[in-house]
N, CA and C atoms as a LAMMPS dump frame, in Angstrom:
ITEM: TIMESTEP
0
ITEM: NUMBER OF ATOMS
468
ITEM: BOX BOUNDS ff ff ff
-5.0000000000000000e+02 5.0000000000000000e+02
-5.0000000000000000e+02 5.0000000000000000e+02
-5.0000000000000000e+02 5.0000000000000000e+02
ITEM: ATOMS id mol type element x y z
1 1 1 N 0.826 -1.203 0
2 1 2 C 0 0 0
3 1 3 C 0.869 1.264 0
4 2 1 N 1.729 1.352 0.855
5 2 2 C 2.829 2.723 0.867
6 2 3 C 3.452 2.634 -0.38
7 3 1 N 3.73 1.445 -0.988
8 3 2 C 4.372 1.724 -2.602
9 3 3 C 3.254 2.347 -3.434
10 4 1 N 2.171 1.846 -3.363
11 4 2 C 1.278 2.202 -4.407
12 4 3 C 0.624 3.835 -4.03
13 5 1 N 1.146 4.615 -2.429
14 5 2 C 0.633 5.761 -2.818
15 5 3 C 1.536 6.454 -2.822
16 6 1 N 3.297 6.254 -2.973
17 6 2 C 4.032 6.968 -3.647
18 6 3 C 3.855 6.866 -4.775
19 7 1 N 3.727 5.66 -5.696
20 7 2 C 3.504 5.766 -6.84
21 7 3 C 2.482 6.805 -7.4
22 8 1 N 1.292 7.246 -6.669
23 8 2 C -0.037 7.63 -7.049
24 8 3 C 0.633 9.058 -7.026
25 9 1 N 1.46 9.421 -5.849
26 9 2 C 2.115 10.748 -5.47
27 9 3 C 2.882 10.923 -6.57
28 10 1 N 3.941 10.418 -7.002
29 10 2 C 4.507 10.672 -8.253
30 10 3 C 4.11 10.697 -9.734
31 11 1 N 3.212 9.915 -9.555
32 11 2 C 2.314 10.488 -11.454
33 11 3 C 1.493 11.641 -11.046
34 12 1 N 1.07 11.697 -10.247
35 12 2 C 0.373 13.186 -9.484
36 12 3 C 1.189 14.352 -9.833
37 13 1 N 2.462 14.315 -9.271
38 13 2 C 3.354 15.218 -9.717
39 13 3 C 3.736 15.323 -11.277
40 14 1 N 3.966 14.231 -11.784
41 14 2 C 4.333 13.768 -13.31
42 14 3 C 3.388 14.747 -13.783
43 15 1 N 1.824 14.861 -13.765
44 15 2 C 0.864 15.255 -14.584
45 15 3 C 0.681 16.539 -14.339
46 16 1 N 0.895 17.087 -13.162
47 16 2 C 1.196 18.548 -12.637
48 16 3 C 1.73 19.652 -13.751
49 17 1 N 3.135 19.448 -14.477
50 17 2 C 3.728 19.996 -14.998
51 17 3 C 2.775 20.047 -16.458
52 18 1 N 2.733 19.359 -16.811
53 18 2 C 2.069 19.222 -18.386
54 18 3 C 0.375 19.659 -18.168
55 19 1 N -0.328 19.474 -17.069
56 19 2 C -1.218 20.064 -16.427
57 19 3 C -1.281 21.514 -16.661
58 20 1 N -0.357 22.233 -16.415
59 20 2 C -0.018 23.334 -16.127
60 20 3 C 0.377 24.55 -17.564
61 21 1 N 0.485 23.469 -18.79
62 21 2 C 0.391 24.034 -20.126
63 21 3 C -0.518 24.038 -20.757
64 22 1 N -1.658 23.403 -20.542
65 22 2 C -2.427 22.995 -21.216
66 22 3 C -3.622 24.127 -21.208
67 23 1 N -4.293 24.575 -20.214
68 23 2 C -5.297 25.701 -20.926
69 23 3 C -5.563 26.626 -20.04
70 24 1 N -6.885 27.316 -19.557
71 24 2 C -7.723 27.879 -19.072
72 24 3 C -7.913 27.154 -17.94
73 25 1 N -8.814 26.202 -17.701
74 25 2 C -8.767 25.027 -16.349
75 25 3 C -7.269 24.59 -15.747
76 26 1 N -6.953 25.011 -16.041
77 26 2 C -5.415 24.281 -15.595
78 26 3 C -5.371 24.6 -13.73
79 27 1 N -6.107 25.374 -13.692
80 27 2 C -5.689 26.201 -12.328
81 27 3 C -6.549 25.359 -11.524
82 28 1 N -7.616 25.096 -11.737
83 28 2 C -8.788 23.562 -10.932
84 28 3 C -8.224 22.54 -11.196
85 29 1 N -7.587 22.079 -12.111
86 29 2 C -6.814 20.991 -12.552
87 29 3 C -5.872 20.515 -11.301
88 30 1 N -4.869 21.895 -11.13
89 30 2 C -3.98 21.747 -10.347
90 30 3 C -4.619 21.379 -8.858
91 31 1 N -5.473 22.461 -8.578
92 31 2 C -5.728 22.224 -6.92
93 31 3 C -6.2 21.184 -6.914
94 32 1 N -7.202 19.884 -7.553
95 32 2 C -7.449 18.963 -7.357
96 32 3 C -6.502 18.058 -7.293
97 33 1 N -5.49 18.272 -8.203
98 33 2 C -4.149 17.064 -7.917
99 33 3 C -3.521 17.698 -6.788
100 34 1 N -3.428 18.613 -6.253
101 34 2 C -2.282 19.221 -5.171
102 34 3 C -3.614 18.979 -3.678
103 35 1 N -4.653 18.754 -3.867
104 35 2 C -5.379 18.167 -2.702
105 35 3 C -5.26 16.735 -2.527
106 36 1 N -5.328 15.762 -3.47
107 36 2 C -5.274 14.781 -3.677
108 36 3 C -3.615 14.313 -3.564
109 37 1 N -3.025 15.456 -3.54
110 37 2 C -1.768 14.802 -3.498
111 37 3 C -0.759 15.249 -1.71
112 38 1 N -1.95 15.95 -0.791
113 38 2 C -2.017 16.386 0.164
114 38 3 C -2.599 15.135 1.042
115 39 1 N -3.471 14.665 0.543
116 39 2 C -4.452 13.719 1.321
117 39 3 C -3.164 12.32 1.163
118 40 1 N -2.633 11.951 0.079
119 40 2 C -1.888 11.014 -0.214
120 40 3 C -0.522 10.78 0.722
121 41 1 N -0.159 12.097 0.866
122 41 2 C 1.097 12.049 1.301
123 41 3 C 0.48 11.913 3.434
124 42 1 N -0.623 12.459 3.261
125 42 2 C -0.881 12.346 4.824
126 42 3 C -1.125 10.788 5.402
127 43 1 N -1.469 10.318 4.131
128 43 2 C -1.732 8.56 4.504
129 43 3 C -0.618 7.788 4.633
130 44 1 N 0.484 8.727 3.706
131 44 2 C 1.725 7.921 3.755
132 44 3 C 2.433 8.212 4.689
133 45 1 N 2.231 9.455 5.572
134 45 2 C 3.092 9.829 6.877
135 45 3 C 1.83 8.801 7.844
136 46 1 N 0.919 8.942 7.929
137 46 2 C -0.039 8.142 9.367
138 46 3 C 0.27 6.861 9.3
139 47 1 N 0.834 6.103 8.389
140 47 2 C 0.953 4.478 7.375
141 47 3 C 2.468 4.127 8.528
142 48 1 N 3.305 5.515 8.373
143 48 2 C 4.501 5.181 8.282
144 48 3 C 5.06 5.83 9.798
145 49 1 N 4.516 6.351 10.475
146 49 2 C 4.819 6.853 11.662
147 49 3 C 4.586 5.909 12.956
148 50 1 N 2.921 5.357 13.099
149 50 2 C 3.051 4.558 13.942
150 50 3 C 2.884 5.358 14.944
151 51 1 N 2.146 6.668 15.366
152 51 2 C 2.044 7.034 16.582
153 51 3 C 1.011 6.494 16.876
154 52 1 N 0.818 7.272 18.585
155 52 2 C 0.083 6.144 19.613
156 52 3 C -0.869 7.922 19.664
157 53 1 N -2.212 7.037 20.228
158 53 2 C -3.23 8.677 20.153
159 53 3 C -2.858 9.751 20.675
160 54 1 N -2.177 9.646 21.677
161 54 2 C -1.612 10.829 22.485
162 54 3 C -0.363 11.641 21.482
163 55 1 N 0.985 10.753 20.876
164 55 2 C 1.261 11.242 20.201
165 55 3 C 0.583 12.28 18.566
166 56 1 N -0.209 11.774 18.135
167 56 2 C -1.255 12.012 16.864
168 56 3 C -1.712 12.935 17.233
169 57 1 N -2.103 13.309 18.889
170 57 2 C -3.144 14.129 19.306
171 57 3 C -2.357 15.617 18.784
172 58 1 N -1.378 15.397 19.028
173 58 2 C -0.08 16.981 19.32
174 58 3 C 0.493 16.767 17.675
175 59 1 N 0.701 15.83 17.039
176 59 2 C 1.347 15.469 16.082
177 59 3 C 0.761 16.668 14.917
178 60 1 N -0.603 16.095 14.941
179 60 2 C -1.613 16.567 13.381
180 60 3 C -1.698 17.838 13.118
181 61 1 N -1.651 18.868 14.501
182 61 2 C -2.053 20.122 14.266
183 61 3 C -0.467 20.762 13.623
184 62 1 N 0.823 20.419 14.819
185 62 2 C 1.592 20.439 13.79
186 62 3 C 1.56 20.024 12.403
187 63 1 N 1.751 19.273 11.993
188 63 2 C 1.722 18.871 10.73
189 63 3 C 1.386 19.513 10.189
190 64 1 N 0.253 19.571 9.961
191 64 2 C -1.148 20.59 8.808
192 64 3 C -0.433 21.993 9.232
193 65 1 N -0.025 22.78 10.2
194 65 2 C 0.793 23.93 9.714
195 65 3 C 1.784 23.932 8.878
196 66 1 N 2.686 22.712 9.314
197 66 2 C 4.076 22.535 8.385
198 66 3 C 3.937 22.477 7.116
199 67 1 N 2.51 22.029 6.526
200 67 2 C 2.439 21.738 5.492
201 67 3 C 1.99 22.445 4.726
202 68 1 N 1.125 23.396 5.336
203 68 2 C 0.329 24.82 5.075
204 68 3 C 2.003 25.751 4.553
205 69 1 N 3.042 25.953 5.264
206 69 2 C 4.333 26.739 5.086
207 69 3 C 5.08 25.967 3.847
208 70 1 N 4.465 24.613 3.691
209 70 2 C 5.549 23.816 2.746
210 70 3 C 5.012 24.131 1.539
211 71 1 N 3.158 24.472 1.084
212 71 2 C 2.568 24.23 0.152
213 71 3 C 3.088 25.873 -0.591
214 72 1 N 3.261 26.987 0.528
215 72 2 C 3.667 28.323 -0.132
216 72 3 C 4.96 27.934 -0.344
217 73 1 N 5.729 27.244 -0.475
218 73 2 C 6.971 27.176 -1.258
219 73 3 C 6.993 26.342 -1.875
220 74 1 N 6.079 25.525 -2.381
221 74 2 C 5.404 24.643 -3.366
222 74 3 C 5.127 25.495 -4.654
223 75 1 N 4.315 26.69 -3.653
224 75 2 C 3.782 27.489 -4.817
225 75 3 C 4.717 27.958 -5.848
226 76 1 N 5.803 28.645 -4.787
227 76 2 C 7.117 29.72 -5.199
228 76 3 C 7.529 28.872 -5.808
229 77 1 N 8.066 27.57 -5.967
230 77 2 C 8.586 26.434 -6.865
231 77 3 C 7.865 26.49 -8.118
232 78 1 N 6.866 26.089 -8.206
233 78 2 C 5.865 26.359 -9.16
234 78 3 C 6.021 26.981 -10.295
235 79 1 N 5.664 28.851 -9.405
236 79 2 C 6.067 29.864 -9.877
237 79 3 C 7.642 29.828 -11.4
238 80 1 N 8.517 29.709 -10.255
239 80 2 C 9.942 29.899 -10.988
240 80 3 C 9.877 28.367 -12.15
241 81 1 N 9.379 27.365 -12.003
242 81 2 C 9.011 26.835 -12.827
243 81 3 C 8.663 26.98 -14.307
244 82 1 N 7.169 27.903 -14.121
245 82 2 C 6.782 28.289 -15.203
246 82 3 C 7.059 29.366 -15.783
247 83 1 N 7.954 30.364 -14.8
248 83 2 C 8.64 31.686 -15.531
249 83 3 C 9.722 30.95 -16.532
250 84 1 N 10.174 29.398 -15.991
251 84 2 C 11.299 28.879 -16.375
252 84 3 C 10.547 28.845 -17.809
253 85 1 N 9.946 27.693 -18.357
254 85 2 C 9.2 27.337 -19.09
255 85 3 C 8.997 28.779 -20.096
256 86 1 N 8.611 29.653 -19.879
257 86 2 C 7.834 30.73 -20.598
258 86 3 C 9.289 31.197 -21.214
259 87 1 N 10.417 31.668 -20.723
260 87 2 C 11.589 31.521 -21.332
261 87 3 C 12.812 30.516 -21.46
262 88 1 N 12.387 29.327 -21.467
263 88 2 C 13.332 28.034 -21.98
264 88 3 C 13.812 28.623 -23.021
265 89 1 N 13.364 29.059 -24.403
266 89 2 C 13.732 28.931 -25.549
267 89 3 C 14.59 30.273 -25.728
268 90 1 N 14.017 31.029 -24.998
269 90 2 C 15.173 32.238 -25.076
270 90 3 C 15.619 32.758 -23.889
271 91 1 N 16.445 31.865 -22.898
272 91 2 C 16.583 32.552 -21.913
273 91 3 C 18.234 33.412 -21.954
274 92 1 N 17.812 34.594 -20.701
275 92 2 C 18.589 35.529 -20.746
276 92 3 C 19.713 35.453 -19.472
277 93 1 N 20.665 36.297 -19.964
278 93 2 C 21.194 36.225 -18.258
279 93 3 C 20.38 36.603 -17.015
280 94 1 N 20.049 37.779 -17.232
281 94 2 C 19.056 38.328 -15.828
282 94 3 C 17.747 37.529 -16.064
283 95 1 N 17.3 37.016 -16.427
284 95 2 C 15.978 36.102 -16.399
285 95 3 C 16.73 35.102 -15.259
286 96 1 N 17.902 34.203 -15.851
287 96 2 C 18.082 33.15 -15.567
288 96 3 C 19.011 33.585 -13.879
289 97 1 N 19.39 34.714 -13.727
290 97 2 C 19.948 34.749 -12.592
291 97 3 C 18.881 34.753 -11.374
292 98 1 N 17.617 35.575 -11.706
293 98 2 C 16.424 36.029 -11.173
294 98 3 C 15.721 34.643 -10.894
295 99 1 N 15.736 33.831 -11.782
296 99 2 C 15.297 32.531 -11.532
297 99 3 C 16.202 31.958 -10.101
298 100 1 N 17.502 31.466 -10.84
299 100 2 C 18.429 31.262 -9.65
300 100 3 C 18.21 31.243 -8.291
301 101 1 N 18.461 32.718 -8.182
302 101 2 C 18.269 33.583 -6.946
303 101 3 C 16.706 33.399 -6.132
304 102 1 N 15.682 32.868 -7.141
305 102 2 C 14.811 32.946 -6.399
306 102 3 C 14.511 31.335 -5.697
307 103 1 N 15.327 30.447 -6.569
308 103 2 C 15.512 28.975 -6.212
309 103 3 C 16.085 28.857 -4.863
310 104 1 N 16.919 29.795 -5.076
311 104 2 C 18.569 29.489 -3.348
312 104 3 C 17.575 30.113 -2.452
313 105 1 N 16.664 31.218 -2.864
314 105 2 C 15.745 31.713 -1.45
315 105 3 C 14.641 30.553 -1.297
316 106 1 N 14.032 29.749 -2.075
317 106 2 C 13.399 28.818 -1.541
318 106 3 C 13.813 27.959 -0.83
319 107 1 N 15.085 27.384 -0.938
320 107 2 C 15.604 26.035 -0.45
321 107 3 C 16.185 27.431 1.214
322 108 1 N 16.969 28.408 1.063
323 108 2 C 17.362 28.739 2.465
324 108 3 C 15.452 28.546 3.43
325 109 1 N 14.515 29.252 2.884
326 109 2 C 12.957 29.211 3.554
327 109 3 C 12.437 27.957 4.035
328 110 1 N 13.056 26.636 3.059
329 110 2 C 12.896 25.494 3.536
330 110 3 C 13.478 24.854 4.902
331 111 1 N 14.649 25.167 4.526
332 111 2 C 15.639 24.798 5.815
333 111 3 C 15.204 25.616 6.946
334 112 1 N 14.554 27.335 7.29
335 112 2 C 14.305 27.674 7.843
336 112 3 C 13.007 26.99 8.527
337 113 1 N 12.355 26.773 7.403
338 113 2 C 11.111 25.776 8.196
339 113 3 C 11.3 24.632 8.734
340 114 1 N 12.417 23.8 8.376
341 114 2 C 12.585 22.882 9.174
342 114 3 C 13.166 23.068 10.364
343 115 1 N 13.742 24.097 10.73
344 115 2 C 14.493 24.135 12.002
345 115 3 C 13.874 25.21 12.858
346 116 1 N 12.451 25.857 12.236
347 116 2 C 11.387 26.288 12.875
348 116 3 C 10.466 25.573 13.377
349 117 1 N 10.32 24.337 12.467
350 117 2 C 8.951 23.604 13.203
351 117 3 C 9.614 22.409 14.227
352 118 1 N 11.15 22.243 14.01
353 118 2 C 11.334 21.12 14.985
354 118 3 C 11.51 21.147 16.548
355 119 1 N 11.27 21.939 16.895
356 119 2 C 11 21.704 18.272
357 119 3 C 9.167 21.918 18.339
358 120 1 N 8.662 22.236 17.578
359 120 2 C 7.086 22.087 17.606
360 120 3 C 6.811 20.993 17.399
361 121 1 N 7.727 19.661 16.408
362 121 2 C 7.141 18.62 16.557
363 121 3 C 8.058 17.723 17.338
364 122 1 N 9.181 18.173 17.974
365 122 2 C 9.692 17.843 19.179
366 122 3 C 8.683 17.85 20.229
367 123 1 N 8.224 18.693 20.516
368 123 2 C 7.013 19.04 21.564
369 123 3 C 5.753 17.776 21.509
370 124 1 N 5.874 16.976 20.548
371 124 2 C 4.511 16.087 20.12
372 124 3 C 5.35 14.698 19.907
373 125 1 N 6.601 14.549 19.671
374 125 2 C 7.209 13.372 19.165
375 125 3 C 8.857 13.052 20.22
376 126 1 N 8.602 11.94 20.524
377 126 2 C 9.935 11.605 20.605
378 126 3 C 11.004 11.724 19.87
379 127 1 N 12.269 12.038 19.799
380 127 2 C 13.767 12.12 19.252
381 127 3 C 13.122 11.614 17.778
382 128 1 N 13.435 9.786 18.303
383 128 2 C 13.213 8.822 17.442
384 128 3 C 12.234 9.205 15.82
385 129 1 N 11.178 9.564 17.077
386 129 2 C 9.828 9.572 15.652
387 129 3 C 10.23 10.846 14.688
388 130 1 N 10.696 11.581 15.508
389 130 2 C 10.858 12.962 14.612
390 130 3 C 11.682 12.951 13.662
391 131 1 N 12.557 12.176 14.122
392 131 2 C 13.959 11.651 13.124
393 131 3 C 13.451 11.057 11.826
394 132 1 N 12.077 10.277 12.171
395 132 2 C 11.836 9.075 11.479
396 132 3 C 10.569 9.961 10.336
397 133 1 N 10.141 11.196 11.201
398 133 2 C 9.29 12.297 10.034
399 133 3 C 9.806 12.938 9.117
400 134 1 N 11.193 13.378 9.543
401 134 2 C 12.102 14.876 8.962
402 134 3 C 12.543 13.122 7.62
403 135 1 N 12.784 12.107 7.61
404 135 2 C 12.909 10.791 6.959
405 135 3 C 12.346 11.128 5.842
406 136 1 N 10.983 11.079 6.399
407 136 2 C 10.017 10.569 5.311
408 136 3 C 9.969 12.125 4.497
409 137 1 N 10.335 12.802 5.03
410 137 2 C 9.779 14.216 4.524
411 137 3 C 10.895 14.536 3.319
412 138 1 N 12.065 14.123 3.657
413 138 2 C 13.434 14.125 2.535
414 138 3 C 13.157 12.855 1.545
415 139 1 N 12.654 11.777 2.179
416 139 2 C 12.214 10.834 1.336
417 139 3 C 11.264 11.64 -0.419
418 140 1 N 10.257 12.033 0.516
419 140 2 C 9.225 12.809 -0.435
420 140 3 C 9.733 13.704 -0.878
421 141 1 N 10.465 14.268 -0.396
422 141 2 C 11.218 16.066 -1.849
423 141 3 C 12.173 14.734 -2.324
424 142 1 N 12.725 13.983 -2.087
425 142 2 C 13.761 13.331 -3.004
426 142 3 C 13.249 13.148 -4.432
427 143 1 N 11.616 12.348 -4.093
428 143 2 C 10.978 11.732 -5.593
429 143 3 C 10.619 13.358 -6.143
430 144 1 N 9.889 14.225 -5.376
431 144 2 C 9.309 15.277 -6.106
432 144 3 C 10.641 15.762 -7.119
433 145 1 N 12.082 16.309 -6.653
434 145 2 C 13.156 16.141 -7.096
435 145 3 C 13.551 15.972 -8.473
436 146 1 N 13.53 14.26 -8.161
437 146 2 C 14.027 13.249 -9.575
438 146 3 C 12.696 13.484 -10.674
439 147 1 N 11.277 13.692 -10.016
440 147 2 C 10.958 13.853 -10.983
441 147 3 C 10.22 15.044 -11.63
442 148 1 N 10.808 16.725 -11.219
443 148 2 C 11.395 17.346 -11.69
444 148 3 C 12.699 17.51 -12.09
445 149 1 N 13.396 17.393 -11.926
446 149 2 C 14.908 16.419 -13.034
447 149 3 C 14.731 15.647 -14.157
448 150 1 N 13.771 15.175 -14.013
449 150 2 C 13.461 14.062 -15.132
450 150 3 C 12.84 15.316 -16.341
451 151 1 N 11.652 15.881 -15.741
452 151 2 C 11.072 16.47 -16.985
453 151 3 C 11.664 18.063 -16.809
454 152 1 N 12.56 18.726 -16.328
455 152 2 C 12.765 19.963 -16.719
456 152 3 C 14.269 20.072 -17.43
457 153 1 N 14.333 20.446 -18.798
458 153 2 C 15.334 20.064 -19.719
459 153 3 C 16.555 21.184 -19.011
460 154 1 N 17.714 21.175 -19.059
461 154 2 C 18.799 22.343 -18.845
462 154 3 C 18.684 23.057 -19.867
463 155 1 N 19.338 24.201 -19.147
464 155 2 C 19.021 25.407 -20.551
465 155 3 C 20.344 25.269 -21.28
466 156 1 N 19.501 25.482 -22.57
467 156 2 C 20.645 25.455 -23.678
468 156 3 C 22.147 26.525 -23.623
């Protein structure tokens, strides 16, 4: 079951991008796969954590913030994405530095969130489990990752 809803998570993502060229609807398109791909990944952290109710109790509300801070730099990803896309074919220096620059501020915002929310889910989790969340959570940007790598070409 955890294979089959990474799998579901990763064509989710797969269809995202090409989703995202295609028309007018694209924008309902998206939030239905980015809910569906919200609900997916929450089954695959509850699947894979193993807390006990008391832990879950303190766990969830964290979570759903962390994820609320993760989805606006989802967005910003997104974003620089499709600015990417709109000039692939002719990109410039200052386009492509502006891109850059706005990549290194996502990933520093990331790291900031992780070392913002971990004592909040310190506060709800043992050492162990937390170790075993911040896991799964590098697990999941790993695939999102490879498969943006896979479909975003280098610039010429």
């Amino acid at each position: 079951m955890r294979v089959m809803l990474l799998a579901g998570l990763i064509a989710a993502l797969a269809a995202a991008p090409v989703a995202a060229q295609d028309g007018a609807s694209d924008e309902a398109n998206n939030q239905i796969v980015r809910e569906k791909l919200r609900a997916d990944k929450k089954l695959l952290v509850a699947e894979n954590m193993q807390l006990t109710d008391a832990e879950a109790a303190k766990f969830w509300p964290v979570y759903d913030a962390y994820q609320a801070e993760q989805a606006k730099l989802a967005d910003r990803t997104a974003a620089v994405i499709k600015e990417y896309a709109a000039n692939y074919k002719t990109m410039t220096d200052p386009v492509a530095d502006k891109l850059l620059t706005e990549m290194i501020n996502i990933e520093k915002d990331r790291v900031k969130q992780l070392e913002t929310f971990r004592p909040k889910f310190a506060a709800a989790l043992p050492a162990t489990k937390l170790a075993r969340y911040y896991q799964l959570e590098q697990k999941i940007r790993s695939v999102i990752n490879f498969e943006l790598a896979e479909k975003i070409p280098l610039i010429k």
